[in-house]
C-alpha positions as a Markdown table, in Angstrom:
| # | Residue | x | y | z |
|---|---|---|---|---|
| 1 | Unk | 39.7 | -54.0 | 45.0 |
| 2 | Unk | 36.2 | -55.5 | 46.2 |
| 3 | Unk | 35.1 | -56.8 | 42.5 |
| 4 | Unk | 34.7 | -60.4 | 43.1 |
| 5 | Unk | 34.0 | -62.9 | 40.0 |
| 6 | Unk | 31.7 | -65.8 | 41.0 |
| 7 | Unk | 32.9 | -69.2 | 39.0 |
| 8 | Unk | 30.4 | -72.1 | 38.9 |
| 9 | Unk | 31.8 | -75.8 | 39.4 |
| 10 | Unk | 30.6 | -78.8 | 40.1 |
| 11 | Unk | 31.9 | -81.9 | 42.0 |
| 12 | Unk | 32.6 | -84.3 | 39.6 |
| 13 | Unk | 33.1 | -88.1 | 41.0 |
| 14 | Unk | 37.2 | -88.1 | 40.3 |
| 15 | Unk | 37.4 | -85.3 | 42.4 |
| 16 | Unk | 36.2 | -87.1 | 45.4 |
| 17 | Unk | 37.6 | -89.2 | 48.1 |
| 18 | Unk | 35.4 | -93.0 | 48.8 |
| 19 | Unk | 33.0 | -91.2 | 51.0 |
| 20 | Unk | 31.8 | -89.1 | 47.9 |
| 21 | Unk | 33.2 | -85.9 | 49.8 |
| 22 | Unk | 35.5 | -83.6 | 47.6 |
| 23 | Unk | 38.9 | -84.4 | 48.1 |
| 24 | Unk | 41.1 | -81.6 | 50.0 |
| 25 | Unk | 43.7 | -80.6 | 47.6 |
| 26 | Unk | 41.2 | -79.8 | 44.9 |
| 27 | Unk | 40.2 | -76.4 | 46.7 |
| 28 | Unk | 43.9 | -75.5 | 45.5 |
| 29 | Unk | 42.9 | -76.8 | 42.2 |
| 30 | Unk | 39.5 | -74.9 | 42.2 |
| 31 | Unk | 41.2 | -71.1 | 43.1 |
| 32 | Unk | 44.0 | -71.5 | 40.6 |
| 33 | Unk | 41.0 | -72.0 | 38.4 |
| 34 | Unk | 38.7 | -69.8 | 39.4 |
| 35 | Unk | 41.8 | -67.2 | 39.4 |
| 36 | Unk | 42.3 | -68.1 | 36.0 |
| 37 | Unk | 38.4 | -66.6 | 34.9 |
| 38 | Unk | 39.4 | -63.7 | 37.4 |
| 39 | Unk | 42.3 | -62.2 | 34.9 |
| 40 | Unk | 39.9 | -63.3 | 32.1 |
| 41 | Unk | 37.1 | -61.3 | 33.3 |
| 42 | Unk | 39.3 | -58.2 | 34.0 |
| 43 | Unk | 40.0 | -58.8 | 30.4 |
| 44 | Unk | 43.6 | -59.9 | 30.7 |
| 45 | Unk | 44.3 | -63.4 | 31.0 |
| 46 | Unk | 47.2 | -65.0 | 32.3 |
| 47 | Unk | 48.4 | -65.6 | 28.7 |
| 48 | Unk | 48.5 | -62.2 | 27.5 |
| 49 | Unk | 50.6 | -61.7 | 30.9 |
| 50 | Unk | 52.5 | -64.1 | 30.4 |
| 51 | Unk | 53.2 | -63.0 | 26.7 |
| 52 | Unk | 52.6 | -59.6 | 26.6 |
| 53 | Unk | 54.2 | -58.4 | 29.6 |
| 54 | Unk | 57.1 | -61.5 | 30.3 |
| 55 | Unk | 54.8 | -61.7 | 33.7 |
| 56 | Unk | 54.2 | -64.9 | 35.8 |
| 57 | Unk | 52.7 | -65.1 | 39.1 |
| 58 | Unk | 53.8 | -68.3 | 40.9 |
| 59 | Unk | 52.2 | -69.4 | 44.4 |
| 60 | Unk | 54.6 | -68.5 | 47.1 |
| 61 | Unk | 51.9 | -69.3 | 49.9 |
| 62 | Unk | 48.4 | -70.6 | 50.2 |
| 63 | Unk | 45.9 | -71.4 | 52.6 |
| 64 | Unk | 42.1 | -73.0 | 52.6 |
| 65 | Unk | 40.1 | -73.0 | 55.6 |
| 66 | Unk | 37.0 | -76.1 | 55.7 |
| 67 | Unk | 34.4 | -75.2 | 56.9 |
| 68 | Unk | 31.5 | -78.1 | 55.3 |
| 69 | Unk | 32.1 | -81.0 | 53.1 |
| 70 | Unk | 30.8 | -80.7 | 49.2 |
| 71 | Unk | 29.9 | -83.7 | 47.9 |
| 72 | Unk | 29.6 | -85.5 | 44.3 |
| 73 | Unk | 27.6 | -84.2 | 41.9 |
| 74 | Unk | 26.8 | -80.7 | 44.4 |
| 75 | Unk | 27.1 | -77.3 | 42.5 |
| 76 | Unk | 29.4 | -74.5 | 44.0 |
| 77 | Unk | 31.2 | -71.5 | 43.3 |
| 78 | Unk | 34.3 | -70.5 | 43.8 |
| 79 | Unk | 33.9 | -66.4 | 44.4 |
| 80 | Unk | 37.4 | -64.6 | 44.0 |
| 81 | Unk | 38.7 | -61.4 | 44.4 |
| 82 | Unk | 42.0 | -59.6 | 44.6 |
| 83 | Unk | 42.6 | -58.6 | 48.2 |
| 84 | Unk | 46.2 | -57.0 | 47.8 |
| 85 | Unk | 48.3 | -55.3 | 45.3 |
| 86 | Unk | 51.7 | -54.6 | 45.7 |
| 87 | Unk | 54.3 | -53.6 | 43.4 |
| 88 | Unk | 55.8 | -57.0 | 43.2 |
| 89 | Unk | 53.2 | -59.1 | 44.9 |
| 90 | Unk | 49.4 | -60.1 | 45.1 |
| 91 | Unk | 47.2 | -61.5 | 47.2 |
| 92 | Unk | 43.8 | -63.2 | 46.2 |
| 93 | Unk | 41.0 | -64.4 | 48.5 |
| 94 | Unk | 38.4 | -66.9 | 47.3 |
| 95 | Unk | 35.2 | -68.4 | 49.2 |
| 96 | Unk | 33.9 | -71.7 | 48.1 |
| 97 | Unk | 29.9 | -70.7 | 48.7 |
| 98 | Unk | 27.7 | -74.4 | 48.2 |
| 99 | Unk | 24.7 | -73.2 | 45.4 |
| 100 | Unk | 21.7 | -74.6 | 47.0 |
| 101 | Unk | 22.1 | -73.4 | 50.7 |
| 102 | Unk | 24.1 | -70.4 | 50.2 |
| 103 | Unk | 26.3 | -72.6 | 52.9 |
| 104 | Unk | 30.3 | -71.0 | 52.8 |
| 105 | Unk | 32.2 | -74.1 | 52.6 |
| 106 | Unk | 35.6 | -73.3 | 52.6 |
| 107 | Unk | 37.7 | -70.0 | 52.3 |
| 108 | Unk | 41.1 | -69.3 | 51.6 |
| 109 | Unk | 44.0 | -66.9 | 50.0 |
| 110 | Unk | 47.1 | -67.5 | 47.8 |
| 111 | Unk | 50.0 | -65.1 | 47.1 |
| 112 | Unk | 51.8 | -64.8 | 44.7 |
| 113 | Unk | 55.1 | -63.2 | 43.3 |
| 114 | Unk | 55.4 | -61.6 | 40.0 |
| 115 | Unk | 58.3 | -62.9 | 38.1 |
| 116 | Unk | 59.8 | -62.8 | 34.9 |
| 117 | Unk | 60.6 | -65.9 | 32.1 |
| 118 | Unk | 64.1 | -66.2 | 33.8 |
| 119 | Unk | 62.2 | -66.5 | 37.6 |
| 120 | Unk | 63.5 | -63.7 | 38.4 |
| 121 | Unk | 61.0 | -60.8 | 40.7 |
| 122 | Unk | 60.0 | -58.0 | 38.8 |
| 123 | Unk | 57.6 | -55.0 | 39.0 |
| 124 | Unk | 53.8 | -55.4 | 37.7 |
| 125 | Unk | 53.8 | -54.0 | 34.5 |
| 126 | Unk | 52.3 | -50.6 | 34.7 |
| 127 | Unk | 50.4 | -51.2 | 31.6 |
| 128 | Unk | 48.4 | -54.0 | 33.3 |
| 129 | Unk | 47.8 | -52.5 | 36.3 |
| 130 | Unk | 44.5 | -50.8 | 34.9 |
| 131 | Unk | 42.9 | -54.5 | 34.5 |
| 132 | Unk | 43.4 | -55.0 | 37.9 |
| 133 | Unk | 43.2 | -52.5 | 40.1 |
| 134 | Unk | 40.0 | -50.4 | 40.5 |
């Protein structure tokens, strides 16, 4: 499970606070995003999950660690990759890694449950596990 997809962002101006530094709670914003082009890249994005297989995978925890401030306008990535896999869990890690420098700005993980349209836990469909596990 050591496949990692880079996502590029930038900062754009709403997303900062009046110092021109990115806000804190869009880090959150950026990993559910970049998590997003994750299942896309495996070829199975959250809407055929969702679909498909009746599968959601709400946030039961998450955590960023700052490390360096991005700032308007400064490209990034976001580089993600699934660090557990359990029969009714996950857990993804992502590094926020500044494009110029190479600087690791933040890191961080969120877990998540998987859960059917009623909320109620459920098994990873065996039939998706192939997109996600190597």
């Amino acid at each position: 499970m050591n496949k990692h997809v880079d996502v590029p962002f930038r900062v754009r101006y709403a997303e900062t606070d009046q110092m021109g530094v990115a806000y804190y709670a869009n880090y959150l914003v950026w990993f559910e995003a970049a998590r997003a082009d994750f299942c896309r890249a495996r070829n199975y994005p959250y809407s055929q999950l969702e679909e498909k297989d009746d599968t959601f995978l709400p946030v039961v925890e998450a955590h960023c660690r700052y490390l360096d401030s991005l700032r308007y306008d400064q490209e990034f990535i976001v580089r993600t990759s699934l660090k557990e896999f359990r029969r009714r869990s996950c857990l993804f890690e992502y590094q926020v890694v500044e494009n110029e420098k190479n600087n690791l700005c933040a890191e961080g993980w969120t877990k998540h449950l998987f859960i059917n349209r009623e909320g109620k836990i459920r098994s990873f469909p065996k039939s998706a596990e192939k997109f996600f596990i190597d």
